[in-house]
BALOBA-1460 file (C-alpha; in Angstrom, 3 decimals):
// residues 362
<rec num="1" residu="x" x="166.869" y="143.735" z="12.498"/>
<rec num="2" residu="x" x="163.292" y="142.059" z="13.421"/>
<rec num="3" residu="x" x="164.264" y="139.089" z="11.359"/>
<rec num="4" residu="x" x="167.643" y="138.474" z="13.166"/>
<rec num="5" residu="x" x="165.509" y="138.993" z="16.145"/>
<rec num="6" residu="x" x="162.817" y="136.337" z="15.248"/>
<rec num="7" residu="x" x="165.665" y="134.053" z="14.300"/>
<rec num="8" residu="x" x="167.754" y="134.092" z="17.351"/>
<rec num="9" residu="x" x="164.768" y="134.109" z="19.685"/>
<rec num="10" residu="x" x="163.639" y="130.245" z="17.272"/>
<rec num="11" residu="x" x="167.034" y="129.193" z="17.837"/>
<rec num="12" residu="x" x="166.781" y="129.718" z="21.499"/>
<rec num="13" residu="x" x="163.628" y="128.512" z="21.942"/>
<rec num="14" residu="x" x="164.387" y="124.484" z="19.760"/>
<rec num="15" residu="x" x="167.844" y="124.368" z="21.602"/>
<rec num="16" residu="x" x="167.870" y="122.855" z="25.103"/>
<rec num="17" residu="x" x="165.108" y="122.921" z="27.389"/>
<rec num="18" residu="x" x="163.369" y="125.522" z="25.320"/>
<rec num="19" residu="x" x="162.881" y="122.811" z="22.549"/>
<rec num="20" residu="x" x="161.440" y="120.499" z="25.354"/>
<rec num="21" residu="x" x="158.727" y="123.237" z="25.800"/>
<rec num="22" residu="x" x="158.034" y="125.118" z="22.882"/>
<rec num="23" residu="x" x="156.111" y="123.264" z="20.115"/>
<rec num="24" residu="x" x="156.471" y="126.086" z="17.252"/>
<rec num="25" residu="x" x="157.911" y="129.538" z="18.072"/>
<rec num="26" residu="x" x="155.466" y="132.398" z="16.318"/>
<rec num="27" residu="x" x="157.553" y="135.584" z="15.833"/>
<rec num="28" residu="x" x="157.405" y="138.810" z="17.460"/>
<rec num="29" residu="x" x="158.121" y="137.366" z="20.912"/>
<rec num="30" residu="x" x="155.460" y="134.372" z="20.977"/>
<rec num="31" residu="x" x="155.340" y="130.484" z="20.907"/>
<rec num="32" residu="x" x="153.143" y="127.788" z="20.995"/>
<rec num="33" residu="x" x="153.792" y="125.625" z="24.167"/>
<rec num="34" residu="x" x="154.085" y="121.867" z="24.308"/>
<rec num="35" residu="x" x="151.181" y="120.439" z="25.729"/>
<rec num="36" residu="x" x="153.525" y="119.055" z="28.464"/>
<rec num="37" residu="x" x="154.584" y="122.605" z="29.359"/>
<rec num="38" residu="x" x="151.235" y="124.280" z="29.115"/>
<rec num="39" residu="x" x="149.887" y="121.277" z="31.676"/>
<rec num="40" residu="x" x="152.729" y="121.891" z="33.964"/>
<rec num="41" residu="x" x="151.822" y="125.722" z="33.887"/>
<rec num="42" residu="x" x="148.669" y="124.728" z="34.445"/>
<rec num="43" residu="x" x="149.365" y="122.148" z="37.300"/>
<rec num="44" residu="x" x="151.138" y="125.051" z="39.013"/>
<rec num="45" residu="x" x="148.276" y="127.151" z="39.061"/>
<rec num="46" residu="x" x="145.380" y="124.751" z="40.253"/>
<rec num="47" residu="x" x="147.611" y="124.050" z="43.647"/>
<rec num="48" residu="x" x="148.380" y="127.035" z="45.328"/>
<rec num="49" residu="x" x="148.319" y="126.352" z="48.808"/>
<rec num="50" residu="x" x="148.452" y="123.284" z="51.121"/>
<rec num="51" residu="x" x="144.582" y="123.732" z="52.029"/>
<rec num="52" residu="x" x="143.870" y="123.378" z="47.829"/>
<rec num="53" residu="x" x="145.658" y="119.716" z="48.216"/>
<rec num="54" residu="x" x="143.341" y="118.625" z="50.797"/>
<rec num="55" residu="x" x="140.384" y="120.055" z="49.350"/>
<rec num="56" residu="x" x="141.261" y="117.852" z="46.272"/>
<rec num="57" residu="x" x="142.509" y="114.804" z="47.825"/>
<rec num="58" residu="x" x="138.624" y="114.521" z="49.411"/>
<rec num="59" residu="x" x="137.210" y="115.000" z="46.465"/>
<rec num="60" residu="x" x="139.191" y="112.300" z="44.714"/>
<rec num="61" residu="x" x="138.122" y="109.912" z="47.306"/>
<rec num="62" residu="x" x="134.685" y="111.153" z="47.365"/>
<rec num="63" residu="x" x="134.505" y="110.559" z="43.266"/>
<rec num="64" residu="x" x="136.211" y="106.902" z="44.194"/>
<rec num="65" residu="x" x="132.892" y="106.080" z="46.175"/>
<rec num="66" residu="x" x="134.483" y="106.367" z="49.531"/>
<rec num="67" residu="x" x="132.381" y="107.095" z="52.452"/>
<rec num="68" residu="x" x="134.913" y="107.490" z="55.270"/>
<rec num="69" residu="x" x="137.887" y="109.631" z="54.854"/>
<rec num="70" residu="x" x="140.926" y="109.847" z="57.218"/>
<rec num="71" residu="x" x="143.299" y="112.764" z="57.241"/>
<rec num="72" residu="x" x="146.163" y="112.008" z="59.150"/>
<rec num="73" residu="x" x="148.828" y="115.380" z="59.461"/>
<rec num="74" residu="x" x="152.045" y="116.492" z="60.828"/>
<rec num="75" residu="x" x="154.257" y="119.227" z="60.347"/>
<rec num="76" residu="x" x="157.925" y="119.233" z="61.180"/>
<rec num="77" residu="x" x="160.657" y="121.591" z="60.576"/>
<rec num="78" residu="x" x="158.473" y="123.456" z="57.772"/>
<rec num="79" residu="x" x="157.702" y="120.322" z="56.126"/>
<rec num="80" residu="x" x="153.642" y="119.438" z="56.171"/>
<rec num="81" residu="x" x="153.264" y="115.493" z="55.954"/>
<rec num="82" residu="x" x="149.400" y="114.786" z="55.201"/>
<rec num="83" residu="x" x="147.939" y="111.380" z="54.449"/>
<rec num="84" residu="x" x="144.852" y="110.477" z="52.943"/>
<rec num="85" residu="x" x="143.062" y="107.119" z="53.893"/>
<rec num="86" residu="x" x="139.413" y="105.783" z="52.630"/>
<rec num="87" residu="x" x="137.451" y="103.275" z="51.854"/>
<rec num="88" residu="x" x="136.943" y="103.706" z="48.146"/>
<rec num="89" residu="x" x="137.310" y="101.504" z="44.915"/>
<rec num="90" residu="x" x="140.983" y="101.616" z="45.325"/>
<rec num="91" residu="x" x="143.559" y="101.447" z="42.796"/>
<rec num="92" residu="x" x="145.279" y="98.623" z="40.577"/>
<rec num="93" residu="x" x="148.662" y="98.057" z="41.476"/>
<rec num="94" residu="x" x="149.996" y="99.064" z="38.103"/>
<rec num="95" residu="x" x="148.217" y="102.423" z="38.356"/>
<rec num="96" residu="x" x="149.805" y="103.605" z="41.841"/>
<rec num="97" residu="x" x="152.273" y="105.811" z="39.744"/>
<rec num="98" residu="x" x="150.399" y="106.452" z="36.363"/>
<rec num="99" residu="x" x="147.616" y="108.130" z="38.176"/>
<rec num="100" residu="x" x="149.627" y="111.052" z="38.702"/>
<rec num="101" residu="x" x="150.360" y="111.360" z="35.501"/>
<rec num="102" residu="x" x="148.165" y="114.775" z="33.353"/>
<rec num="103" residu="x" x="144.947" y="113.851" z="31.893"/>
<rec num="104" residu="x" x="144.862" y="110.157" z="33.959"/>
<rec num="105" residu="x" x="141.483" y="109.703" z="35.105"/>
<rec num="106" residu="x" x="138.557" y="107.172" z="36.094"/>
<rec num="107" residu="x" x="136.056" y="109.423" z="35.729"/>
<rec num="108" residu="x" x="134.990" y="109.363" z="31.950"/>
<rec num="109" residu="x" x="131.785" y="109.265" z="32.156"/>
<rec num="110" residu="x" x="131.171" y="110.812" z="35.901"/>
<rec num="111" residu="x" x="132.827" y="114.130" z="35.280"/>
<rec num="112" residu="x" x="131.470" y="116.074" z="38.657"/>
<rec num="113" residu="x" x="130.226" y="119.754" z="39.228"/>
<rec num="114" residu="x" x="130.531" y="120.951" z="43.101"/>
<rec num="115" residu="x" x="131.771" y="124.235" z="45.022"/>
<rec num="116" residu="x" x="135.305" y="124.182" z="44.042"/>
<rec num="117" residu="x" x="134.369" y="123.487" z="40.371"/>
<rec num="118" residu="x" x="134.631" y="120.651" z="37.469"/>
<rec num="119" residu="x" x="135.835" y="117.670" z="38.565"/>
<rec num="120" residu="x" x="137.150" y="114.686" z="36.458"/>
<rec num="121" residu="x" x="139.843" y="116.500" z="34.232"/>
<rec num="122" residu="x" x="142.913" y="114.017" z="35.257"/>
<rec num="123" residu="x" x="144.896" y="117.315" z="36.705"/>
<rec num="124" residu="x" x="144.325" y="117.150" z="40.484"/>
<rec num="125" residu="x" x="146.892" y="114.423" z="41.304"/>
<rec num="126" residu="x" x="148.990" y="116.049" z="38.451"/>
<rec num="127" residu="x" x="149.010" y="119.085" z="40.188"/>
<rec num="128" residu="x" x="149.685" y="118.249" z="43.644"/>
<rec num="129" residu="x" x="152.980" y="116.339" z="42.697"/>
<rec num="130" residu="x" x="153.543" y="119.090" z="40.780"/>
<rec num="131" residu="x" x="153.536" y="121.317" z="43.734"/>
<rec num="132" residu="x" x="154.976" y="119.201" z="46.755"/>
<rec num="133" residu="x" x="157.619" y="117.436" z="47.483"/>
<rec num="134" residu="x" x="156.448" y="114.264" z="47.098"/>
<rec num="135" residu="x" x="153.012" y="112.498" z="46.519"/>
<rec num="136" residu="x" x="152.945" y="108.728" z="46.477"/>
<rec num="137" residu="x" x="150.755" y="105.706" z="46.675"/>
<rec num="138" residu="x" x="151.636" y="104.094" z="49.675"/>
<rec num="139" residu="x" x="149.081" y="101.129" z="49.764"/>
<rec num="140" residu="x" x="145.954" y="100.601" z="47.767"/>
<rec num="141" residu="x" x="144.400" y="97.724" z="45.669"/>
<rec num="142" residu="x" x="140.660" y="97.502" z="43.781"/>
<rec num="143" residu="x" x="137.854" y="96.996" z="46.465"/>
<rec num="144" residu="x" x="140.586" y="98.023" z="49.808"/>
<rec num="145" residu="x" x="140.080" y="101.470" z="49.486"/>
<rec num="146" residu="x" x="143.506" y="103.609" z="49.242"/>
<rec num="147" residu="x" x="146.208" y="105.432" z="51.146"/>
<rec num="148" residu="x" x="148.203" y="108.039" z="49.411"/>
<rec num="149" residu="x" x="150.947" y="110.529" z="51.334"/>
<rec num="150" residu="x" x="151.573" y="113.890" z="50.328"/>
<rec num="151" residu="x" x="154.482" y="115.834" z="51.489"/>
<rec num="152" residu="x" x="155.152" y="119.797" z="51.154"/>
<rec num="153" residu="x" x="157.285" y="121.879" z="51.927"/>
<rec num="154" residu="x" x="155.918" y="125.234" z="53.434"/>
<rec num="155" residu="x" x="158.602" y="127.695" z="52.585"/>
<rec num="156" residu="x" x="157.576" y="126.991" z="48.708"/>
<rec num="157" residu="x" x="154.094" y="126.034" z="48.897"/>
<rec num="158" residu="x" x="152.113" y="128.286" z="51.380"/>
<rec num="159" residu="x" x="149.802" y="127.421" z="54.268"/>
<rec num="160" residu="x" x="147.583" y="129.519" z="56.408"/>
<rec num="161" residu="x" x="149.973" y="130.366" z="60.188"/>
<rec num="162" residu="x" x="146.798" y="129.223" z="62.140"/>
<rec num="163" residu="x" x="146.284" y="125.701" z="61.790"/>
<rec num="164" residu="x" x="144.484" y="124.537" z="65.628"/>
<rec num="165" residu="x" x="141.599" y="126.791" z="64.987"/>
<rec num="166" residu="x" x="137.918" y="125.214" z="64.137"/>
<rec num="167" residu="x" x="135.851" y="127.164" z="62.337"/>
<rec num="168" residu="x" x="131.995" y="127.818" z="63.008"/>
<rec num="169" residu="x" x="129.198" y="126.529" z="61.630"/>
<rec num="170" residu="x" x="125.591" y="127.889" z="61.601"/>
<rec num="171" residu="x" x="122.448" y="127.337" z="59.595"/>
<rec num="172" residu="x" x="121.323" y="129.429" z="56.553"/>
<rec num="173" residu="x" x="117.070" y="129.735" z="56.227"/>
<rec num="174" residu="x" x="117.138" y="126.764" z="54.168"/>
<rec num="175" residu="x" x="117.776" y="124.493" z="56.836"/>
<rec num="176" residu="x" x="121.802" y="124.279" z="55.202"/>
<rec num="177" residu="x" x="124.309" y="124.117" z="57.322"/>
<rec num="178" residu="x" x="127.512" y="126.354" z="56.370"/>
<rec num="179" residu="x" x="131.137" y="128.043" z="57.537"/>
<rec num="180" residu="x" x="130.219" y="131.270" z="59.152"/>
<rec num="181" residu="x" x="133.588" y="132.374" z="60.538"/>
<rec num="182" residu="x" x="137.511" y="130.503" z="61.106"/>
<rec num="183" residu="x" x="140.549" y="131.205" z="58.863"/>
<rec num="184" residu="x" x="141.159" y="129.066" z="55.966"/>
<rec num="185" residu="x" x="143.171" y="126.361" z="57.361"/>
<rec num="186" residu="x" x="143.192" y="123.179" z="56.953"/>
<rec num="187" residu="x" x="140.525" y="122.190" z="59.348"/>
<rec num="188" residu="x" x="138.329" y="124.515" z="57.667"/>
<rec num="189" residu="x" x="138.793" y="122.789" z="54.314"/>
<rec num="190" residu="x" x="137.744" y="119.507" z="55.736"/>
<rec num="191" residu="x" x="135.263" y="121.010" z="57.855"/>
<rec num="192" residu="x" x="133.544" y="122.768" z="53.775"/>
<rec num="193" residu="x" x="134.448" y="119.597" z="52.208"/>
<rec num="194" residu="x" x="132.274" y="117.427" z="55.258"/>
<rec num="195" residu="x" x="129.482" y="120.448" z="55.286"/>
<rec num="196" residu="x" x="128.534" y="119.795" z="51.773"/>
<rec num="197" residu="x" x="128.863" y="115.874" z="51.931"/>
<rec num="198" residu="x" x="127.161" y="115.808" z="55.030"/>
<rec num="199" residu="x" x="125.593" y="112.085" z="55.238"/>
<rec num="200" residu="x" x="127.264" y="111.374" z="52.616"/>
<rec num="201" residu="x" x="130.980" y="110.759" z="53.424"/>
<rec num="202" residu="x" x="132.232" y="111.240" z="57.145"/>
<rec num="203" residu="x" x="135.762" y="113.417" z="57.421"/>
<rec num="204" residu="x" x="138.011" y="112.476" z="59.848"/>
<rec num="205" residu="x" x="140.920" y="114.640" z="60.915"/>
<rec num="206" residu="x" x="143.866" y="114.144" z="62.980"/>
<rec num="207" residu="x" x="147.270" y="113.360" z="63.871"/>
<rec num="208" residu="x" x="148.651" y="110.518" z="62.963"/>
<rec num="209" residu="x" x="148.642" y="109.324" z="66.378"/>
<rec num="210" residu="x" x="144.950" y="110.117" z="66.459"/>
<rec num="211" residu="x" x="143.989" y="108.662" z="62.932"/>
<rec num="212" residu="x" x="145.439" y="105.414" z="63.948"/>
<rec num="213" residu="x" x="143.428" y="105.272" z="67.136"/>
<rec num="214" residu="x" x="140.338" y="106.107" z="65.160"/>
<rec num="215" residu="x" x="141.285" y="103.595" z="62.831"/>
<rec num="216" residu="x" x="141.907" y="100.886" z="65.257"/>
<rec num="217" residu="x" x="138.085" y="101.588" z="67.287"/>
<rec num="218" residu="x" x="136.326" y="101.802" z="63.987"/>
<rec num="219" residu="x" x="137.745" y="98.780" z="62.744"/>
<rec num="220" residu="x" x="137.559" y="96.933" z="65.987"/>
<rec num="221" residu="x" x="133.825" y="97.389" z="66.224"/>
<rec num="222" residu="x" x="133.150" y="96.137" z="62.852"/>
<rec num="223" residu="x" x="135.223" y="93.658" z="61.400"/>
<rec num="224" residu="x" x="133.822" y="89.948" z="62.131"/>
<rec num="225" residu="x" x="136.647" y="89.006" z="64.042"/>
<rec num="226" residu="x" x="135.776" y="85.274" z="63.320"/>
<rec num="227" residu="x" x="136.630" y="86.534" z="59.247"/>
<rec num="228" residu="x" x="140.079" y="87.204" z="60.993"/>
<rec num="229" residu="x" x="141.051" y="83.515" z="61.175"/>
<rec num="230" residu="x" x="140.853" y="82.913" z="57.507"/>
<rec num="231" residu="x" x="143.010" y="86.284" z="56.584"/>
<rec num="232" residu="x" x="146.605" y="85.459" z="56.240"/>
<rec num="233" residu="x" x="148.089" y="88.884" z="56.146"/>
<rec num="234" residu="x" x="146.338" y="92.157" z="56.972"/>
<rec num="235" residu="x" x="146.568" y="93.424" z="53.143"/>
<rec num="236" residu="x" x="144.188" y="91.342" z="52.410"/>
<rec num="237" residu="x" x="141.629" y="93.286" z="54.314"/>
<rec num="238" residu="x" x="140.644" y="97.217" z="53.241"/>
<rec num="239" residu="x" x="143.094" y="99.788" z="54.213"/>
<rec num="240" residu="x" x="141.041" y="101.260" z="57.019"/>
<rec num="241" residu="x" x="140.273" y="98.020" z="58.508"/>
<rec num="242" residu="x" x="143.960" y="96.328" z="58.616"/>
<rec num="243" residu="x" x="144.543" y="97.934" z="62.214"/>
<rec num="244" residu="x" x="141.285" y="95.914" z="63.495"/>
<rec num="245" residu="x" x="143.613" y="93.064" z="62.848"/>
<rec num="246" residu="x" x="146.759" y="93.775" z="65.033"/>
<rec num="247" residu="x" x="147.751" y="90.556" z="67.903"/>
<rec num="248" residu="x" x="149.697" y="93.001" z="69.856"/>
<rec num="249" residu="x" x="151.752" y="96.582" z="69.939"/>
<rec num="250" residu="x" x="154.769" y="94.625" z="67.554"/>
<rec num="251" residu="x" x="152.276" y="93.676" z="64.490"/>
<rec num="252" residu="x" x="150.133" y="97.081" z="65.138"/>
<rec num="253" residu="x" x="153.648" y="99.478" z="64.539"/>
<rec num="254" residu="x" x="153.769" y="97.231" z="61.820"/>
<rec num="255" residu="x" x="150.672" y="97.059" z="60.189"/>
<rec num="256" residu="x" x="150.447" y="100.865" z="60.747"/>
<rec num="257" residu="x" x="153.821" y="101.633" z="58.676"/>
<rec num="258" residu="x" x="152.317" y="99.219" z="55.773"/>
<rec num="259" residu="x" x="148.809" y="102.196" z="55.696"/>
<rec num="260" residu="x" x="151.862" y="105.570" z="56.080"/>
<rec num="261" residu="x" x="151.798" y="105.865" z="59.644"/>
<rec num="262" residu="x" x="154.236" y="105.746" z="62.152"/>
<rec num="263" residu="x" x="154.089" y="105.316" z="65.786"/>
<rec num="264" residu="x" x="156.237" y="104.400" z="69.211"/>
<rec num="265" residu="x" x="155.823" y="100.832" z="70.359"/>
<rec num="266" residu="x" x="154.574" y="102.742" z="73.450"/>
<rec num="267" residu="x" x="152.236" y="104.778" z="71.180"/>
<rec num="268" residu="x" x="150.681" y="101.178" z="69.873"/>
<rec num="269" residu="x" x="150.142" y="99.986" z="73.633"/>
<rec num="270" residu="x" x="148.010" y="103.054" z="74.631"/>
<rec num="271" residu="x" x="145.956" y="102.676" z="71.169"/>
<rec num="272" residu="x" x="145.272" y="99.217" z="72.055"/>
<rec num="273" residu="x" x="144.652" y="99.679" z="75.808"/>
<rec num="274" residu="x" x="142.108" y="102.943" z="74.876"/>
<rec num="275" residu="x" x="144.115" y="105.128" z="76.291"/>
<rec num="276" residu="x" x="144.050" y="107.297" z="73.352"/>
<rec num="277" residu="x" x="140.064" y="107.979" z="72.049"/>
<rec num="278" residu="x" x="139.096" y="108.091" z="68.411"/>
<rec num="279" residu="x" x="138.059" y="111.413" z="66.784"/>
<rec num="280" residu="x" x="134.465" y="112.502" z="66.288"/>
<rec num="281" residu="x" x="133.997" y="113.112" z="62.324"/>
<rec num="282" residu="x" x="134.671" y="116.460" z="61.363"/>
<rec num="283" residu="x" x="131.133" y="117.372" z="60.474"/>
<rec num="284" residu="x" x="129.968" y="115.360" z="64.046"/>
<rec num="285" residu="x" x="132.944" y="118.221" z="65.804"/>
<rec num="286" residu="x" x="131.198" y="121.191" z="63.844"/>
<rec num="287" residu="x" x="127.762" y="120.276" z="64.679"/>
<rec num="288" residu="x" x="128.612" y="119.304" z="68.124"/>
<rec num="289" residu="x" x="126.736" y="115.928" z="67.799"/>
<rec num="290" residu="x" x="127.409" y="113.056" z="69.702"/>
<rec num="291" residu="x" x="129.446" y="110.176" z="67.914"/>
<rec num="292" residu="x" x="127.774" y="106.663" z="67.116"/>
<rec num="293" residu="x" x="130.604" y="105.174" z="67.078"/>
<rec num="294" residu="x" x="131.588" y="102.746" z="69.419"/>
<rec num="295" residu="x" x="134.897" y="104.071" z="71.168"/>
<rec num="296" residu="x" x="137.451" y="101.939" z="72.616"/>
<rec num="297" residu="x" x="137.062" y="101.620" z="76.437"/>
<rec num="298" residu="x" x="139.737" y="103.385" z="78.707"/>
<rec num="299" residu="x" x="139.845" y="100.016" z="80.884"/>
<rec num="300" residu="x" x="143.367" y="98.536" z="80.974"/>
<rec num="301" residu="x" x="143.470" y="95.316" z="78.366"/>
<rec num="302" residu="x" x="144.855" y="91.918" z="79.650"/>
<rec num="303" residu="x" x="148.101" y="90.972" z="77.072"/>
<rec num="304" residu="x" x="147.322" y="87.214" z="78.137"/>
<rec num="305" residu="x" x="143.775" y="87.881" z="76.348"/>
<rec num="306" residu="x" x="144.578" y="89.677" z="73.510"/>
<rec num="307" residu="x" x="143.589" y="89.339" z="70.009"/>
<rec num="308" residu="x" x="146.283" y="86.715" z="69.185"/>
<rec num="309" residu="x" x="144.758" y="83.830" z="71.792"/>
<rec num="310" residu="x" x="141.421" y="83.731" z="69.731"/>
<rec num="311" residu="x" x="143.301" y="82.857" z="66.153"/>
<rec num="312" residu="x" x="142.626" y="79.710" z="65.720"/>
<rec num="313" residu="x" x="143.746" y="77.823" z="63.207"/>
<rec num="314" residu="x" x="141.955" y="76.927" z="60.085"/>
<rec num="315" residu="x" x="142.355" y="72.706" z="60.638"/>
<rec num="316" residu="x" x="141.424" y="73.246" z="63.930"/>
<rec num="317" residu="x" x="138.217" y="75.060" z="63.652"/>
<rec num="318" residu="x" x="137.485" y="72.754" z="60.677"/>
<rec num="319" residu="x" x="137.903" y="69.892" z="63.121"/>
<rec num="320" residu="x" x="135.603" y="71.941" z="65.820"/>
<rec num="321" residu="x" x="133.258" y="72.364" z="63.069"/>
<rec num="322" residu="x" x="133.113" y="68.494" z="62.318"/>
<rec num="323" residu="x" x="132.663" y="67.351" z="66.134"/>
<rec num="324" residu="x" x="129.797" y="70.172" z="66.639"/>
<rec num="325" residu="x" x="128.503" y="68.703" z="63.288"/>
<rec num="326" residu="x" x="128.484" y="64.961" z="64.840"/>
<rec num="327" residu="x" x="127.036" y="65.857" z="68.114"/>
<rec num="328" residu="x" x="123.829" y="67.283" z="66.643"/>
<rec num="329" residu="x" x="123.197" y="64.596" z="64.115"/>
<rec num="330" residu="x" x="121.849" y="63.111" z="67.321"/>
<rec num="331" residu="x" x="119.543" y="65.468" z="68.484"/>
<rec num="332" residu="x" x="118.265" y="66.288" z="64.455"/>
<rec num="333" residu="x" x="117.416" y="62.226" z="64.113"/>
<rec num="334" residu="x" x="115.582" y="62.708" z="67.421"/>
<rec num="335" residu="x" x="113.796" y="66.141" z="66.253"/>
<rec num="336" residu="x" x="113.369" y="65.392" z="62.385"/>
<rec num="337" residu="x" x="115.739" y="68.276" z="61.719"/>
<rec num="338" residu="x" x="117.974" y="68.602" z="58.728"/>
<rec num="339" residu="x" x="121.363" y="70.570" z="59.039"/>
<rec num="340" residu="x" x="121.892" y="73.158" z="56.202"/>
<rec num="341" residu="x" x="125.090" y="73.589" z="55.079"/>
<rec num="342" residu="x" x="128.010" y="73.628" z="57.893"/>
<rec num="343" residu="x" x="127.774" y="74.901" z="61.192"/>
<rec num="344" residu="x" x="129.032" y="78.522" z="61.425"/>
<rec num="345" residu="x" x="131.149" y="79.361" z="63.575"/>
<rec num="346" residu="x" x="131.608" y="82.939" z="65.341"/>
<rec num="347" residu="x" x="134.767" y="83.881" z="67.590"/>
<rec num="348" residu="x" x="134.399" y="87.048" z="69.198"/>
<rec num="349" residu="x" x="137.295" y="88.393" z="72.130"/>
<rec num="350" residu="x" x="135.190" y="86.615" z="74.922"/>
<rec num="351" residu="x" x="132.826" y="83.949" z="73.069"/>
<rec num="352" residu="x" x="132.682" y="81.317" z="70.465"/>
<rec num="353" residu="x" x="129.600" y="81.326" z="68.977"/>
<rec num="354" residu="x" x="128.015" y="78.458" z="67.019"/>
<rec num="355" residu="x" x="125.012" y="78.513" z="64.677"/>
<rec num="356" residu="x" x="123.090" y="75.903" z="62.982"/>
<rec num="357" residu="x" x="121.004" y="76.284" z="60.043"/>
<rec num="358" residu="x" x="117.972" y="74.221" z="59.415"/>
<rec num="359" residu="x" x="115.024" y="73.095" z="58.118"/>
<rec num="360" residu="x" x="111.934" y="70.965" z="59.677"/>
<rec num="361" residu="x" x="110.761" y="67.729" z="58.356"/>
<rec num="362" residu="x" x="107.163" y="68.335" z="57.650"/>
């Protein structure tokens, strides 16, 4: 009777999906799994909330060398949209879909130890499409840094009911800073994630309304705006910094849908205006310390004056560049001076700025 048993259970097991799964079946009720399967299980288990995929979306970033993190999120109708922007190494183009393949990694020599454990394995991104919805690339290329959306449904993939609170941080007798008190949310993931990179890598959380205003200041305060003239499309420029480069409300919806987030024309005219502030970091919210970083000023913005009037074109400030050139030949024959290289020149909102380089006959 056993042997029938053992047979009809092997014939089960190599017919169907079964033989998908099971690599060699082992009598008395036990198989050996496919690797496949057994990383699948495994996927399954690593991801069991919503809070688990942020925790290892940071650290993916982190391990790609970025040092600012944006976490844009929404939740509609049960369905929790997060995306993940940062300046990192970025990925190839022909990797946006193989990374989230088992075992895919980077990391083979930088396997990393923290709080949450190893590190390195090839299994977070893996798990998290595993466990969601979706997970996708949505821009990212080497040196721009990345932007990859993950969408879950709640009803299969849990999250904590309180999602507005912070949590509290205090400091242990080592000087450490740590979570005291909060419920396990999402902000209190980022918050332990920016705790124990603190100076490291700067969290910052929002909506996606928010991230894109936070975006926009950061960017506008320091991008060269004179390396604008010479950029021909905004995806030429990292991910976080593309925003910095939007003429009006039109090309900011659109340069905004090309990072993963949407927003109302309306929406794109308060962000530009600074109507709408950029977030403190996460870690700069906990510790109640005042942001560095410049904000965008609340005072209304002149369309007329806007970002578009100061793109000049490249013949045309090669031309300026000549006639600058000419006019101080004069004044270097008179002085013994001796121009190096071209004159530079620097357009700012309000200001062109021209510099000379040069050396002294002795």
């Amino acid at each position: 009777m056993g042997d029938a048993h053992d047979l009809i259970s092997f014939v089960a097991a190599m017919s169907g999906e079964g033989s998908l799964r099971v690599e060699e079946n082992l009598g008395e009720g036990f198989v050996r799994l496919r690797v496949s399967e057994a990383e699948r299980r495994q996927a399954k288990h690593d991801i069991q909330h919503v809070e688990d995929i942020v925790i290892e979306m940071l650290r993916n970033a982190r391990d790609a060398g970025a040092t600012k993190i944006y976490v844009a999120t929404a939740k509609e109708e049960g369905v929790r949209t997060l995306l993940f922007l940062d300046n990192g190494s970025g990925i190839p183009r022909d990797m946006h879909e193989r990374i989230f393949d088992a075992r895919v990694t980077s990391k083979l020599e930088s396997m990393k130890m923290d709080r949450w454990g190893v590190h390195g394995r090839g299994m977070a991104l893996f798990s998290i499409r595993q466990n969601t919805e979706s997970a996708a690339v949505v821009t990212s290329a080497p040196g721009l840094g990345s932007s990859i959306k993950v969408v879950a449904d709640t009803a299969t993939l849990n999250e904590r009911a309180d999602q507005s609170t912070w949590p509290t941080a205090e400091k242990d007798e080592t000087g450490t800073f740590h979570i005291s008190r909060g419920p396990h949310n999402i902000v209190r993931a980022a918050a332990e994630f920016a705790l124990s990179e603190l100076h490291a890598c700067d969290v910052y959380l929002g909506s996606p309304t928010e991230i894109a205003a936070t975006l926009f200041a950061h960017a506008s305060s320091t991008v060269d705006a004179s390396k604008l003239l010479f950029i021909d499309d905004a995806s030429d420029l990292p991910v976080v910094d593309r925003l910095g480069s939007s003429a009006d409300a039109a090309d900011f919806m659109r340069i905004a849908s090309g990072i993963g987030i949407e927003v109302s024309e309306r929406t794109a005219h308060r962000i530009l205006a600074g109507t709408i502030k950029p977030q403190r970091s996460v870690s700069a919210r906990l510790l109640r310390e005042r942001s560095h970083t410049p904000q965008a000023t609340a005072k209304p913005v002149d369309l007329e004056r806007d970002r578009r009037g100061l793109k000049i074109s490249r013949d045309d400030l090669q031309r300026f560049s000549r006639g600058v050139e000419k006019s101080f030949s004069e004044l270097a024959a008179q002085y013994y001076l001796n121009l190096v290289g071209d004159p530079k020149v620097r357009v700012s909102r309000d200001r062109i700025v021209v510099t000379f380089d040069i050396t002294k006959d002795e």
